[in-house]
C-alpha positions, -999 to 999 in steps of 0.1 A, spaced: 0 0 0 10 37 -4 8 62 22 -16 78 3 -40 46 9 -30 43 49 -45 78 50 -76 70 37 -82 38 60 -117 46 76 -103 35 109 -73 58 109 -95 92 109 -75 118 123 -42 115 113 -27 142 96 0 154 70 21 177 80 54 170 57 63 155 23 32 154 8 48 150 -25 62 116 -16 25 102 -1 28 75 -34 56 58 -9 48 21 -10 46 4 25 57 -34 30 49 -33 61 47 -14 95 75 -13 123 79 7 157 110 31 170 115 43 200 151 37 207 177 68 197 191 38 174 166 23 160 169 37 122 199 19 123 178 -12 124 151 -1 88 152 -27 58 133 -3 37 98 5 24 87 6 68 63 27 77 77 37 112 61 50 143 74 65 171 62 85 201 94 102 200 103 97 233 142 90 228 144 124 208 121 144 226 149 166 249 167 175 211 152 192 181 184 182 160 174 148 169 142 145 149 157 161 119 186 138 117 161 108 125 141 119 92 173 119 72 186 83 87 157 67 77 154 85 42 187 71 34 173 35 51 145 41 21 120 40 49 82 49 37 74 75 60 73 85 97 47 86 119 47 105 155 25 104 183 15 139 189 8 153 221 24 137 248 61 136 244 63 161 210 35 182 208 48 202 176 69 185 150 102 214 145 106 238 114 136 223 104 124 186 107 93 199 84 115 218 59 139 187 58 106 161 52 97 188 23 130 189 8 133 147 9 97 144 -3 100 124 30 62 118 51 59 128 83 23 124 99 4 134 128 -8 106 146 -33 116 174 -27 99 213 -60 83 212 -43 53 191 -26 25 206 6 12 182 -13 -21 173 -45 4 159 -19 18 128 -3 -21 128 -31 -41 121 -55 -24 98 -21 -14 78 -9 -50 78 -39 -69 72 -48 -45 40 -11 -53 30 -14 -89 35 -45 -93 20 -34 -76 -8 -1 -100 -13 -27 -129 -7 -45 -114 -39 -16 -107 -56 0 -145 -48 -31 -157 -63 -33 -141 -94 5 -149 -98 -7 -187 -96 -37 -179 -119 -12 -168 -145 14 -195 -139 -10 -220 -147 -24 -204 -178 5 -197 -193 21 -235 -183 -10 -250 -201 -1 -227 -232 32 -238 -230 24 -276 -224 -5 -275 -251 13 -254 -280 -15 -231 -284 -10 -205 -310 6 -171 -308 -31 -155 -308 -41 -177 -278 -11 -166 -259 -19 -127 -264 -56 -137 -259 -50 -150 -222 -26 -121 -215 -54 -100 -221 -79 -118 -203 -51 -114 -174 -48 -75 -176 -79 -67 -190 -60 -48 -219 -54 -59 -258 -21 -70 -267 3 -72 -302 32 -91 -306 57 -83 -338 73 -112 -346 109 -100 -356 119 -139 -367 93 -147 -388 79 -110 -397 45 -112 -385 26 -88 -362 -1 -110 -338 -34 -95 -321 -54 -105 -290 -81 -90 -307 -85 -71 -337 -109 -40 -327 -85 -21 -301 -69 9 -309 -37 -5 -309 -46 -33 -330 -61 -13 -359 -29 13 -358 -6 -18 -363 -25 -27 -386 -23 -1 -408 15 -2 -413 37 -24 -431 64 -44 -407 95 -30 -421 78 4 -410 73 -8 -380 94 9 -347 89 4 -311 96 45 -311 58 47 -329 38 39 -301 55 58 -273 18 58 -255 17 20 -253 34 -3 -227 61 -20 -245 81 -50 -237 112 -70 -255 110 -99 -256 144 -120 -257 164 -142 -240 201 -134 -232 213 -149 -268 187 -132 -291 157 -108 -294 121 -124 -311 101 -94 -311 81 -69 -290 46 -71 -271 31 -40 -265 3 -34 -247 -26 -8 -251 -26 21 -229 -3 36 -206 -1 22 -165 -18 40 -145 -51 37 -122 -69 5 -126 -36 -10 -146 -20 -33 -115 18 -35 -130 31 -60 -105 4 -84 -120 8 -67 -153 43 -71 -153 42 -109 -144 19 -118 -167 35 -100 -193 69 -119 -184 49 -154 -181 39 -141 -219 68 -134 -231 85 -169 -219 60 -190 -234 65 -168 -269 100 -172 -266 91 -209 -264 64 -209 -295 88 -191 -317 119 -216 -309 97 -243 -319 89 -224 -351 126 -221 -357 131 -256 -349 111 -271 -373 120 -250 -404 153 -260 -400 141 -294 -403 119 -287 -431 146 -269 -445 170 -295 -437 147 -322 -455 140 -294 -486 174 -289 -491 179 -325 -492 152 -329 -520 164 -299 -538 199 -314 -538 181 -345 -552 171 -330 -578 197 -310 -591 222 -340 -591 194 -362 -608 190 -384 -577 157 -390 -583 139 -424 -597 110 -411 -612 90 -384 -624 60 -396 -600 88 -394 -565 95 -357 -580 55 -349 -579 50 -361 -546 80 -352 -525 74 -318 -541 37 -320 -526 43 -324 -489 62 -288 -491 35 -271 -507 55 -270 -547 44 -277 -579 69 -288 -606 40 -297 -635 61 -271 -657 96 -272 -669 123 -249 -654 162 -232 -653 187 -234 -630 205 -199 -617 231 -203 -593 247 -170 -574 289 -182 -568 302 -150 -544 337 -146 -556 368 -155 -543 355 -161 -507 369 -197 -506 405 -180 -508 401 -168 -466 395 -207 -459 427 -219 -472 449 -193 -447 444 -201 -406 412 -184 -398 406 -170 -363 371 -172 -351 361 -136 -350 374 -137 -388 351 -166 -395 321 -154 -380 323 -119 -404 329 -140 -436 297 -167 -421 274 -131 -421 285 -120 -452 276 -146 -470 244 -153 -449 239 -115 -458 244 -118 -497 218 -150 -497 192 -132 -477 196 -102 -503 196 -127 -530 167 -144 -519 144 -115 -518 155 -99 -549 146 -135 -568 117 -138 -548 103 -105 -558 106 -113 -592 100 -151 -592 81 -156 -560 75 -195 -565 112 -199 -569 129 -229 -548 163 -222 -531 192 -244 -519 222 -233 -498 255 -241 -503 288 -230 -486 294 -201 -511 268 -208 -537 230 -203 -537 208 -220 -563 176 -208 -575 154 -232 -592 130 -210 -621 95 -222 -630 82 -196 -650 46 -199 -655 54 -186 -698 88 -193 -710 102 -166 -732 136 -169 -738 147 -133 -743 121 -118 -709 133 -142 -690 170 -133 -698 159 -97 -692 145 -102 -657 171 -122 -643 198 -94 -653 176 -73 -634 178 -94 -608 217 -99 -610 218 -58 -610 200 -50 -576 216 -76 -558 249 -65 -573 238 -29 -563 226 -38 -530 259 -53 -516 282 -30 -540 286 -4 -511 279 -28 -478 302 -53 -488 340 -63 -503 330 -91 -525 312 -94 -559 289 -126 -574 288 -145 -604 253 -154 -617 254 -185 -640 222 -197 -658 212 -228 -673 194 -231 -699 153 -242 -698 144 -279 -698 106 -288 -704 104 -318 -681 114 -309 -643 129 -344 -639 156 -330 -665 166 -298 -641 199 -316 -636 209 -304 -665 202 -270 -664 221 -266 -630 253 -285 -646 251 -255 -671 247 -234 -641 276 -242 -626 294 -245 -658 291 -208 -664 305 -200 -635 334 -221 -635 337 -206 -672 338 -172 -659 366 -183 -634 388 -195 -655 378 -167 -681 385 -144 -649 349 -130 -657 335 -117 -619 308 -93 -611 288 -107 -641 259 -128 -651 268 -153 -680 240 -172 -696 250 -209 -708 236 -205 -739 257 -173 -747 290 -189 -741 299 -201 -776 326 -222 -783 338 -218 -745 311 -240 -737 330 -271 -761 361 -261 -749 353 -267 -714 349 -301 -719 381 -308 -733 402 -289 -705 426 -318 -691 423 -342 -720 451 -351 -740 440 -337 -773 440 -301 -749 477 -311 -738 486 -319 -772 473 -285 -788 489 -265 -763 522 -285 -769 518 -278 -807 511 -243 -813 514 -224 -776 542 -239 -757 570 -231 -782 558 -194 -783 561 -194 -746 596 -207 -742 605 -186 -769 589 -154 -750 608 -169 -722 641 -169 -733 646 -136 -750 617 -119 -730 600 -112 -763 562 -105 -770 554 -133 -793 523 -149 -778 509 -114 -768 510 -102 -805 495 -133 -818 461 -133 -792 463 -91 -809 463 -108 -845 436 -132 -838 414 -107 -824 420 -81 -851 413 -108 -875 446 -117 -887 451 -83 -901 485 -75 -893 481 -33 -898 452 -31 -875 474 -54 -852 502 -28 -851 475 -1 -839 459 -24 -813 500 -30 -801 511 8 -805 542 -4 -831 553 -5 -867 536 -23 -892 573 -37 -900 576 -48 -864 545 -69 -867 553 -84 -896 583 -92 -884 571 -111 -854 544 -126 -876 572 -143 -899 590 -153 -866 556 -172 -853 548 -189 -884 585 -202 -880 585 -211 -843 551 -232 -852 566 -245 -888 529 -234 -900 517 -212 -926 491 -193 -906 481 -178 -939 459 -210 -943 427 -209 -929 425 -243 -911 458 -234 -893 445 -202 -881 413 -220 -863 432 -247 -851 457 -215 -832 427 -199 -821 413 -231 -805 447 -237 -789 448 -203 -776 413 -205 -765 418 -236 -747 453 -219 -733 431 -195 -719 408 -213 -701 429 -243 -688 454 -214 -676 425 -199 -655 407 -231 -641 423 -238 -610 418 -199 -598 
């Protein structure tokens, strides 16, 4: 109770205010007597204390520096028998109450000590009794929400039942805002905004609580209307904790069991895009129990970040680890929603540094397709270009009419990729379809017909280059791109014509080949294609 509320007990007429009346909200635990010079020395705080003021009655300093003891003891107030041993309280004990906000009050000689004690205390007790009980009321309601799994809304709808005010949770994990009820106040603001515009600093008139535990925040319940009379915030307050818990709880589970559906997606996804799969009719109804439909054909895109592999073959430290784990957690969940915008059936699966999108579109046109997936490529490029110190490599497949055949679109996928790699082609989307004879050539990387062509018309052009530090197989990757013609060949190279032909002469002679023939010259553009990407496909 306050000393407010011990005032205004029916069977305590009389008493009086005389100091501190701006601290009569003081909460009293409970009620204790002083009579000793002492006995502030002896207060555990929140005591109402009586005295007759018998040890202090011979000193006027005495009461003053008893009011300041028990301030600092956090005492609620002091009451003093007036009349018989003090019959007027001093100025300076009244102007030190004032000052302290401190209660000092008149208590008339008709009353015995046990007539303040036990009205005080039983209203106190009684109260706590109340208070004890509603505490097991909401224990028990929220354990059988907890032991039950009710819903989100069932949980706000008991808290409200509990403080007799409606109730919104924003789930921050799952992005979702949750209402006891749907006709408050509260409820039809909330409703009115979007959940990215959502900020506890909106709703500074509402009660609002975090909830989290001490690893991780899930959200915020607020409550509608501010605490104040007929709002009990000890009850409140426990109910909204018991709330929160059992939330806490609900939203674990949540997370628990998409990671296991993710974990058994994933696994079917993976299925799929390495042609694990028996039939057509297993594709159908595995796809079924998550909701998908793969009656349509598809494509395969697959997002590589660059380079990132690179920081796992040096010693990592932990701290180190963890930034390079959000990155990449932060370039799929960029990745994700710019697909999603644009392909919102689109099925994902995670690797370590690659994410792999597979395409249903509900039309397939080649060229729109093409289109909106370089979009795509370009805001997710532009979204991490300033955050972040690594660039992606979209590689698409191309379409395949039968889902069953999406293997094959994600081998081209990742082909592309690996092309671009070894083509040292980053921050780019490359499109199977578009990579022309690279595509032929990446097949034959390793073989021995590869070995053999680079034996024959590249390797005695790089010794050569070697020895005297000449420019020989420079000049002739200039000549093939300017089409053999040997004067635009001395432009592109900043030299004489002369100097060209010169090294031109000395090629043909180092190869024993007339590259004037045309089947020579494809068979030294192959070989320097091939150079190219079998020099480039271990990076």
């Amino acid at each position: 109770m306050t000393i407010e509320e011990l005032l205004e007990l029916p069977s305590l007429s009389g008493m009086e205010l005389l100091a501190g009346k701006t601290g009569i909200k003081r909460r009293i635990s409970t009620v204790t007597v002083v009579d000793t010079p002492d006995g502030a020395t002896w207060i555990k705080g929140s005591e109402f204390v009586i005295t007759t003021a018998f040890a202090i009655k011979d000193d006027n300093k005495l009461i003053t520096e008893l009011i300041y003891q028990l301030h600092k003891g956090n005492a609620a107030g002091l009451g003093i028998k007036t009349g018989r041993f003090m019959k007027d309280i001093p100025s300076e004990a009244i102007k030190a109450a004032d000052l302290l906000s401190f209660p000092i009050i008149s208590i008339p000689e008709k009353y015995a000590f046990c007539d303040i004690i036990n009205p005080a205390l039983s209203l106190i007790v009684n109260r706590q009794s109340s208070q004890l009980m509603q505490s097991a009321t909401i224990h028990r309601e929220f354990l059988e929400l907890a032991v039950n799994d009710n819903s989100v809304p069932e949980i706000l709808h008991t808290l409200q039942s509990l403080v007799g005010r409606s109730a919104v949770f924003v789930d921050i994990h799952f992005r979702q805002f949750y209402y006891s009820d749907y006709n408050s106040h509260l409820s039809r603001q909330m409703q009115n905004i979007g959940f990215d515009e959502f900020s506890p600093e909106l709703f500074p008139q509402y009660i609002c609580h975090t909830v989290a535990n001490r690893i991780e925040k899930f959200g915020y319940l607020l409550i509608d209307g501010n605490k104040g009379t007929g709002f009990d915030s000890d009850v409140a307050q426990t109910a909204v904790e018991y709330a929160s818990i059992v939330l806490i709880l609900r939203i674990q589970t949540r997370i628990s069991n998409r990671h296991i559906e993710e974990k058994y997606r994933d696994v079917f996804l993976e299925d799929l895009l390495i042609n694990n799969v028996k039939t057509e009719n297993e594709i159908h109804n595995r796809a079924s129990l998550y909701g998908w439909s793969f009656r349509s054909g598809g494509l395969v895109a697959a997002i590589d970040i660059n380079n990132i592999k690179k920081y796992y073959i040096k010693g990592l430290d932990p701290e180190t680890n963890e930034r390079l784990e959000e990155t990449i957690q932060n370039i799929f969940s960029i990745s994700i929603e710019s697909m999603l915008q644009v392909y919102p059936k689109a099925k994902y699966y995670k690797q370590s540094d690659l994410i792999v999108f597979i395409i249903s579109p509900e039309k397939y046109e080649q060229n729109k397709v093409y289109a909106q997936l370089e979009m795509v490529f370009n805001n997710i490029r532009g979204r991490i270009a300033d955050k972040m110190a690594f660039t992606i490599t979209m590689g698409v497949g191309e379409y395949v009419e039968n889902i069953k055949d999406i293997h094959r679109s994600y081998a081209q996928a990742r082909t592309s990729v690996n092309l671009g790699y070894q083509l040292e082609k980053f921050d780019c989307i490359l499109f199977y379809n578009r990579m022309g004879i690279y595509r032929l050539l990446a097949a034959t990387v390793g073989t021995e017909e590869s070995e053999e062509f680079n034996r024959r018309y590249i390797k005695p052009l790089l010794d050569y280059d070697a020895k005297y530090h000449t420019s020989l197989l420079p000049t002739l990757e200039t000549l093939t791109k300017c089409g053999w013609n040997l004067k635009n060949a001395s432009a592109a190279l900043f030299i004489h014509y002369n100097s060209v032909k010169y090294r031109f002469a000395k090629i043909c002679e180092l190869l024993d080949a007339d590259l004037r023939d045309h089947e020579l010259r494809l068979a030294v553009e192959m070989a320097l294609k091939l150079h190219m990407v079998n020099n480039h496909r271990h990076m």
